[in-house]
C-alpha positions as CSV (number, residue, x, y, z in Angstrom):
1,X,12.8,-2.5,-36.9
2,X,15.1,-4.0,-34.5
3,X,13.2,-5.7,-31.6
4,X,14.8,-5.1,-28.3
5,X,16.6,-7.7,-26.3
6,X,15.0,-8.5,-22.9
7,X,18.6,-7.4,-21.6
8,X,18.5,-4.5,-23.1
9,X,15.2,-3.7,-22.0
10,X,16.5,-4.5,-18.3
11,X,19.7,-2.1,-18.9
12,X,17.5,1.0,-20.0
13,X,15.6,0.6,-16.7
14,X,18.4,0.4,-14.9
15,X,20.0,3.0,-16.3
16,X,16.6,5.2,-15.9
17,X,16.7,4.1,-12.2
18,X,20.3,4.7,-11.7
19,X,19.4,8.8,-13.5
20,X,16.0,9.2,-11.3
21,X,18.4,8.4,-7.9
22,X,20.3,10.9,-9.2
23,X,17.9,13.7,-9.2
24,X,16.3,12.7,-6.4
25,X,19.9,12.7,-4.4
26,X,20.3,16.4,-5.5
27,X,17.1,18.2,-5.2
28,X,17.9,20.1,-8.7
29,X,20.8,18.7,-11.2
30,X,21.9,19.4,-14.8
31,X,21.6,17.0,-17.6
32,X,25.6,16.9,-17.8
33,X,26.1,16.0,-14.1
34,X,23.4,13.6,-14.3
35,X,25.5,11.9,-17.5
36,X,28.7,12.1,-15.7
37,X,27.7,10.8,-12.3
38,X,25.7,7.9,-14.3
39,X,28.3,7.5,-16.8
40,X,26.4,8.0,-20.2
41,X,26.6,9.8,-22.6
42,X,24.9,13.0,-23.2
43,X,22.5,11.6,-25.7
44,X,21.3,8.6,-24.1
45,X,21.3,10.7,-20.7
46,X,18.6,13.3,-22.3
47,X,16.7,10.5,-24.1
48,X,16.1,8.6,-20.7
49,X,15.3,12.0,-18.9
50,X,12.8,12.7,-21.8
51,X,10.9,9.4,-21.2
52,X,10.7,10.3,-17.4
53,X,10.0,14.1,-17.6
54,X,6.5,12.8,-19.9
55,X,5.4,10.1,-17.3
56,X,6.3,13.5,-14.5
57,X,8.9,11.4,-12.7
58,X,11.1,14.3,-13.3
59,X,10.4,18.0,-14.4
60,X,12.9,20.1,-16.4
61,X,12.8,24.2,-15.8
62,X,13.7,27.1,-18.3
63,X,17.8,26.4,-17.4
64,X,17.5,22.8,-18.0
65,X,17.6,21.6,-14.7
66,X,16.3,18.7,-13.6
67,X,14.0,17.7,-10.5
68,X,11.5,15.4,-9.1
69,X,8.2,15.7,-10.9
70,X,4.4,15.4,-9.5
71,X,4.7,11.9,-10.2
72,X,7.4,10.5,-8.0
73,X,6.3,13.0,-5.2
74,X,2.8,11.6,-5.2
75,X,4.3,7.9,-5.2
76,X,6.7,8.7,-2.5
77,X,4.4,10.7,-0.2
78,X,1.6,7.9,-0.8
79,X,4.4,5.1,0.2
80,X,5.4,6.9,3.3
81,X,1.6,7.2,4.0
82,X,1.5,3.3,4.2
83,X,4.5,3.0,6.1
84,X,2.9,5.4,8.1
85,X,-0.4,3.5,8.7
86,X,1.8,0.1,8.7
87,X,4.0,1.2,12.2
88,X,0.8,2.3,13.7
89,X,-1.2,-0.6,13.0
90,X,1.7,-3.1,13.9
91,X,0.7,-3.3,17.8
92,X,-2.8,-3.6,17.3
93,X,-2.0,-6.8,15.0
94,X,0.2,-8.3,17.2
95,X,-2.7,-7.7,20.0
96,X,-5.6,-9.3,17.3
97,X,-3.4,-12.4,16.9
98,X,-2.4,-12.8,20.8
99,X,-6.4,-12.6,21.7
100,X,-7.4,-14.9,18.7
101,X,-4.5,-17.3,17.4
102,X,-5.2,-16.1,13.7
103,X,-3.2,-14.3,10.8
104,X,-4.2,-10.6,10.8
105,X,-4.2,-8.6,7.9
106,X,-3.6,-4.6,7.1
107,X,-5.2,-3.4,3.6
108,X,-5.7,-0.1,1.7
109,X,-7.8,0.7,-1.7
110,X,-5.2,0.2,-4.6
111,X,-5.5,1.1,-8.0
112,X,-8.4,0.1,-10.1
113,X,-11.2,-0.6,-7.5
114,X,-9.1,-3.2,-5.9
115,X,-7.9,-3.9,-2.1
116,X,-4.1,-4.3,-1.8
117,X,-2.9,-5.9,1.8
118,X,0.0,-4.2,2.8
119,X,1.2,-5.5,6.0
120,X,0.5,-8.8,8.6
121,X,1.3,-10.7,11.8
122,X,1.1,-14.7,11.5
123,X,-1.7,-16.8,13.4
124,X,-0.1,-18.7,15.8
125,X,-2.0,-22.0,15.1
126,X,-0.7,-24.7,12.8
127,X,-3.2,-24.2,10.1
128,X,-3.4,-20.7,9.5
129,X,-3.4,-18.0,6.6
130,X,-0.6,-16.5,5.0
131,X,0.8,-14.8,2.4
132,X,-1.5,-12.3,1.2
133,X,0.9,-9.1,1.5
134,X,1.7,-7.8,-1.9
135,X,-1.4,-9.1,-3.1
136,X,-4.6,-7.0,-4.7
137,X,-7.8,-8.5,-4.9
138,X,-11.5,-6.9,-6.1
139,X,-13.0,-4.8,-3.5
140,X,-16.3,-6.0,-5.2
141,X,-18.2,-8.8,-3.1
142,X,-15.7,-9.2,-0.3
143,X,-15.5,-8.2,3.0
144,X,-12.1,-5.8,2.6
145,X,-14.1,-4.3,0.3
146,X,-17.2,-3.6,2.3
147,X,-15.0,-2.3,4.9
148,X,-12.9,0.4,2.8
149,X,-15.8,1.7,1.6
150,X,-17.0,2.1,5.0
151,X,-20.3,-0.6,4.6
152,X,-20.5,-2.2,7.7
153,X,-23.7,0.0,9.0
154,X,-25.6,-2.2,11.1
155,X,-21.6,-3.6,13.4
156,X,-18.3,-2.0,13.5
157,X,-17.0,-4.8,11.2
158,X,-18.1,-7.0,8.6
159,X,-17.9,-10.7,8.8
160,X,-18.4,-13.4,6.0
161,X,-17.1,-16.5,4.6
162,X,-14.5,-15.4,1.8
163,X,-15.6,-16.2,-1.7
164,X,-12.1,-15.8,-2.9
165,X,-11.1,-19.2,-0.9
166,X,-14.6,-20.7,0.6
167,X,-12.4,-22.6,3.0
168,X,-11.7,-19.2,4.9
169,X,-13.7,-16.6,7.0
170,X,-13.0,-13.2,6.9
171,X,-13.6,-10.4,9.8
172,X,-12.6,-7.2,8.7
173,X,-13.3,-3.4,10.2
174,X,-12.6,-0.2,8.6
175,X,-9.9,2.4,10.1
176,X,-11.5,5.6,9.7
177,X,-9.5,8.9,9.2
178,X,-10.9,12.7,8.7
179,X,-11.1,12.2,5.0
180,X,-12.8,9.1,4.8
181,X,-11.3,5.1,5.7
182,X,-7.8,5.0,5.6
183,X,-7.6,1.3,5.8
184,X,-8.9,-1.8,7.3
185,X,-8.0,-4.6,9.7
186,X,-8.5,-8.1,8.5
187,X,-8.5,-11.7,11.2
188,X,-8.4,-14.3,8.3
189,X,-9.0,-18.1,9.4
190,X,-10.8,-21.5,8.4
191,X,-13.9,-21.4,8.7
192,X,-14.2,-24.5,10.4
193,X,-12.6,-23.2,13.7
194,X,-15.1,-19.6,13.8
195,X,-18.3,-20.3,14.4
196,X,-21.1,-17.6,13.9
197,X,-20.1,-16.6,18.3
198,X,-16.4,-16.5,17.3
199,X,-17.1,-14.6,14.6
200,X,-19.1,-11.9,16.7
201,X,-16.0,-12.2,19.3
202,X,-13.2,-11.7,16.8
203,X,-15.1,-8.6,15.2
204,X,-15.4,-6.9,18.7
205,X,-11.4,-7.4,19.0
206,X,-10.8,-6.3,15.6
207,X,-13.3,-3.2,15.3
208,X,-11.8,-2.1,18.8
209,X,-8.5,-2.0,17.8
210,X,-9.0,-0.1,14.7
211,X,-10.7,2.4,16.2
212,X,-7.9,2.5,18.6
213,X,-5.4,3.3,15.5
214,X,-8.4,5.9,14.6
215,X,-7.8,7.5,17.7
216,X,-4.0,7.5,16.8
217,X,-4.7,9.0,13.2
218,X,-6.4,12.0,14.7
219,X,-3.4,13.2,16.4
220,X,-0.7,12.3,13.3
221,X,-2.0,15.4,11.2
222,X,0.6,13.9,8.6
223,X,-0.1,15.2,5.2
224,X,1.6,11.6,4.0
225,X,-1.9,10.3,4.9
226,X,-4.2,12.1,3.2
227,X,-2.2,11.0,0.4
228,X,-3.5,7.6,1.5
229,X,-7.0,8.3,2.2
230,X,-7.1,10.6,-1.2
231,X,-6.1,7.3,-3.8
């Protein structure tokens, strides 16, 4: 068996990229436009489109036409869901850090029972947190967590110090939307400048503003984010 190169791994994915814009571009398209706008041949063309049409990237009807399949629509409406979510939580964030000096986070649930933090505004202090968009982490025995699944009972936020970096307090509230919690707001800091009042005053700000993005949600109706709220 001949193993496959890690370039030649990299060139079948870019050449199944370069046949999914394709068919995305056009709605509907044939399997022979697709090779000739791609510039394979017919063989490698339907082999590719194979591959995709099992994941349901792509579907194929009775004339052999290709489309976008349940797959990619579900990936693209929940992306434009969290673009969504990100553009109305973005003036609430900048408001969080203006009132408090600290990085603010945006998360949703990911995949998996985790917590994936999608967007942020950087604290203005000196020593601050960063770099946490892109990043998952277990919604199991951490405050994101409690808040996406919509925990904090007794306040509007939850409040502890992290146990993924000890050094760091976390004050997070949940964003609530018609189907459940649609994200949550997150002030991240060292614990050494929030104190237990702090704390309190930084989870008024923070629960405030989400429910102000709430407020927001209820008039979007967008069907983008119940994709969202439905992971």
């Amino acid at each position: 068996m001949t193993a496959i190169s890690p370039a030649g791994s990299t060139r079948t994915v870019d050449r199944a990229l370069d046949l999914l814009a394709e068919v995305c571009s056009e709605g509907a398209i044939s399997l022979s436009e697709c090779a000739r706008r791609t510039g394979l041949p017919l063989s490698t063309a339907l082999r590719l489109l194979r591959t995709l049409e099992s994941s349901g990237f792509v579907v194929r009807d009775q004339t052999g036409t290709f489309s976008a399949g349940p797959r990619l629509i579900q990936l693209g409406a929940y992306a434009l869901g969290r673009q969504s979510l990100v553009r109305l939580a973005q003036p609430a964030m900048h408001r969080i850090v203006a009132a408090t000096g600290e990085s603010t986070y945006l998360a949703t649930r990911g995949p998996d029972d985790t917590a994936i933090y999608i967007a942020m505004v950087e604290g203005t202090h000196a020593v601050r947190h960063t770099s946490w968009v892109g990043r998952s982490v277990p919604l199991a025995n951490l405050a994101v967590g409690r808040a996406l699944a919509d925990e904090a009972h007794e306040h509007p936020y939850v409040a502890e110090r992290d146990r993924l970096e000890p050094d760091v307090t976390a004050i997070v509230a949940p964003i609530h939307w018609a189907k459940g919690v649609a994200g949550a707001l997150s002030v991240l800091g060292p614990t050494y400048r929030i104190d237990d009042k702090t704390m309190h005053r930084y989870g008024q700000i923070v629960s405030r503003e989400a429910r102000a993005i709430a407020e927001q949600l209820g008039h979007v109706g967008s069907e983008t984010l119940r994709e969202v709220t439905a992971e």
